[in-house]
BAMI-103250 format. One record per residue (C-alpha): residue number from 1; residue in one letter; x, y, z. Coordinates in steps of 0.25 Angstrom, whole numbers, padded with zeros to 4 digits. Layout:
<pts>
+-----+------+-------+-------+-------+
|  nr | rest |     X |     Y |     Z |
+-----+------+-------+-------+-------+
| NUM |    A |     X |     Y |     Z |
...
+-----+------+-------+-------+-------+
</pts>
This chain:
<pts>
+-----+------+-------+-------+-------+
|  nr | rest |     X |     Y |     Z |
+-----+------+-------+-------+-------+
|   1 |    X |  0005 |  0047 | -0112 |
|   2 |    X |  0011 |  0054 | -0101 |
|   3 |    X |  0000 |  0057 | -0088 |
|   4 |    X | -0011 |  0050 | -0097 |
|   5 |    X | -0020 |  0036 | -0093 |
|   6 |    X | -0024 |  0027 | -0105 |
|   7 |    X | -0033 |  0015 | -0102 |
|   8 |    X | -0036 |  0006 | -0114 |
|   9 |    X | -0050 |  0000 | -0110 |
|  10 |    X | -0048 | -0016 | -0119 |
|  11 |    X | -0064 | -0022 | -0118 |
|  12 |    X | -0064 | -0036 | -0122 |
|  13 |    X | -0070 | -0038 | -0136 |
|  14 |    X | -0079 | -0048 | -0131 |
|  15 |    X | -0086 | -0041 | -0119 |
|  16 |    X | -0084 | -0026 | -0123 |
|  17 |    X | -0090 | -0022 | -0110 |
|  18 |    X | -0084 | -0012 | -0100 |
|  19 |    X | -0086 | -0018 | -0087 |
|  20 |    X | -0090 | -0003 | -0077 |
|  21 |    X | -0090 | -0004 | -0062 |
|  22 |    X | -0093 |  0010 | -0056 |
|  23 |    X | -0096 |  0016 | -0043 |
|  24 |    X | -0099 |  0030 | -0036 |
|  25 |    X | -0103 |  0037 | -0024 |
|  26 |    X | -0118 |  0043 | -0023 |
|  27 |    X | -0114 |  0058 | -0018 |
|  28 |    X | -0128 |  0059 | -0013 |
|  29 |    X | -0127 |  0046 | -0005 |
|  30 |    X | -0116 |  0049 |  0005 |
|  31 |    X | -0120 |  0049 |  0019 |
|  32 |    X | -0117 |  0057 |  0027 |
|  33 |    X | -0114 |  0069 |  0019 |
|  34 |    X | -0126 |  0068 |  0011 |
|  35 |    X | -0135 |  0067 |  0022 |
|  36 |    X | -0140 |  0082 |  0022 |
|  37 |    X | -0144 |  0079 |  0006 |
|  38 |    X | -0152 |  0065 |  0012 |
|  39 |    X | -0159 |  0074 |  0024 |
|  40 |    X | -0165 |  0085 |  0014 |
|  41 |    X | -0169 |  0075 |  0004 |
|  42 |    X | -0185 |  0072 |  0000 |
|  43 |    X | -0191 |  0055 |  0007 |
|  44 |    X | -0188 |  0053 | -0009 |
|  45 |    X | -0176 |  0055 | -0011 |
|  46 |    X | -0171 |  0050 |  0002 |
|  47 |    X | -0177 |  0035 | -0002 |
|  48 |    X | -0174 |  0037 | -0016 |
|  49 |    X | -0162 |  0045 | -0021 |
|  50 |    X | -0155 |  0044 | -0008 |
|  51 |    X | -0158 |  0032 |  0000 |
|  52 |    X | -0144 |  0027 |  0002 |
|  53 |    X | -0143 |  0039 |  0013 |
|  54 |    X | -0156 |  0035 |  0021 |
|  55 |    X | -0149 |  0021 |  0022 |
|  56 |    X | -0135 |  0029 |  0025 |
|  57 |    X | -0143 |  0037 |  0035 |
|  58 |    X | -0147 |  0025 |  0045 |
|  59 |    X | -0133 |  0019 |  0042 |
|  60 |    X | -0128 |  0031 |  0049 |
|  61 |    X | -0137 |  0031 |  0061 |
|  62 |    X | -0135 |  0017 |  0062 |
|  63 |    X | -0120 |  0017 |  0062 |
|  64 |    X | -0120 |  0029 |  0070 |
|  65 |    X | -0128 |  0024 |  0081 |
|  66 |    X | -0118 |  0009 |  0082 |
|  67 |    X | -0107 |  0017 |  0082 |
|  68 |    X | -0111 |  0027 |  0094 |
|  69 |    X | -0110 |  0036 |  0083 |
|  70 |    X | -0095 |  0034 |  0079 |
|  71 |    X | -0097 |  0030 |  0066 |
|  72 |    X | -0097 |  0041 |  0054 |
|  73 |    X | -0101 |  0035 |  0042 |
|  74 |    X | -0100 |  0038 |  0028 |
|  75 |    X | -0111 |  0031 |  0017 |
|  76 |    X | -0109 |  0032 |  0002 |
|  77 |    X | -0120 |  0029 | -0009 |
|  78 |    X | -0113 |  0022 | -0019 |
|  79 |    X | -0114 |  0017 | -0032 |
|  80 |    X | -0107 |  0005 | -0040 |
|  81 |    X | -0111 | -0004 | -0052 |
|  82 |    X | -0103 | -0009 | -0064 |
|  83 |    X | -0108 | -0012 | -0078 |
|  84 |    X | -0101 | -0018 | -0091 |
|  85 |    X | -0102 | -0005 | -0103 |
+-----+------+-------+-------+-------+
</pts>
């Protein structure tokens, strides 16, 4: 088996379950490169589909003012959960 992975999965028979933990970056939730998306967007999709930004958006301003403007920042929407299959 030259070059090739093999993974034997062994569930126990009593709790056949396949414990999952899982994560993952929301493209559309990085601030800042994101932020000319978030500025063209509709007031509905700016407190629905992307209101992580608006919050990322006032972080920045916030950290940006403390710092005399020495701090550059970099936000990312994520996504984690875990779940027994």
């Amino acid at each position: 088996m030259d070059n090739q992975r093999v993974s034997r999965l062994q569930l126990d028979p009593k709790n056949p379950k396949l414990k999952v933990d899982f994560s993952g970056i929301v493209e559309r939730g990085i601030w800042p490169a994101k932020k000319q998306e978030y500025d063209a967007a509709s007031e509905e999709e700016k407190t629905t589909r992307l209101c992580a930004m608006g919050l990322f958006e006032k972080m920045d301003i916030q950290l940006k003012e403390k710092s005399g403007h020495s701090m550059d920042v970099l936000f990312m929407e994520t996504v984690i959960g875990s779940d027994d299959l």
